[in-house]
N, C-alpha and C positions, 0 to 999 in steps of 0.2 A: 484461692478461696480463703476468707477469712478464717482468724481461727472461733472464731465465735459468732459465724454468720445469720444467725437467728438474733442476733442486738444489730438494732435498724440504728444508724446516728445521719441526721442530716447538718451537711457541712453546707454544701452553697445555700449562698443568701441569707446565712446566719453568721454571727458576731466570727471574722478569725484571728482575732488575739487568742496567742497560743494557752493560756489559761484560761481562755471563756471555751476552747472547743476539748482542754483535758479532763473539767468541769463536766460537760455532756455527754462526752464519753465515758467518765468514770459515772456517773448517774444512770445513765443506760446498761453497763454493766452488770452494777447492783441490780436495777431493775430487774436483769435479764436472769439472775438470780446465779451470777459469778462471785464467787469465791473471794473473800478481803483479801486473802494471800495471789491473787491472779490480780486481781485490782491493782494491787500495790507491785505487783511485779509488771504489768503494762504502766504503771507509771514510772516506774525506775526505769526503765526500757524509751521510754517516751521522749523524756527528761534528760537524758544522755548525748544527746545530737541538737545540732541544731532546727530549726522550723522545719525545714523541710524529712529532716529526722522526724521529727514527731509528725508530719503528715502520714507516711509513710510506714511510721507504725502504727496511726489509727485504722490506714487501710490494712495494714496486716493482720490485726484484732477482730472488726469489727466489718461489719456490710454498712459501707458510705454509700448513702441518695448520688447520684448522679441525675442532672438533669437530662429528659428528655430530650432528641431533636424537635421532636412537634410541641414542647412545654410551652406554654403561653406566657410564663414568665420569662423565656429566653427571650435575650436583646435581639431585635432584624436590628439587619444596616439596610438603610434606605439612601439614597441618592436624591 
């Protein structure tokens, strides 16, 4: 469980340059009406690793969208 599971951030199908998705996240944070000192600490935290660091910190923060199996925007392979 995240540690801030009530801040919704949707990751697929949106921008993932690692600055457009710390951006959305820190924005939803505030939103969600976190602390500038928690903000700046999931960005020092973020910022410390490489991409998939900061994937992995955004799931550890924060409740990331997962697309459905029956999503209608998920790709079929067809033949």
């Amino acid at each position: 469980m995240p540690k801030y599971p009530q801040v919704k951030v949707k990751l697929v199908g949106e921008d993932g340059n690692a600055f457009a998705i710390l951006g959305r996240v820190t924005k939803a944070l505030r939103k969600g009406g976190v602390s500038r000192e928690e903000v700046d600490a999931f960005l020092h935290e973020a910022m410390s690793g490489d991409y998939d660091h900061l994937l992995w910190t955004v799931m550890d923060w924060v409740d990331v969208d997962e697309p459905d199996d029956e999503d209608e925007n998920t790709p079929t392979w067809e033949e």
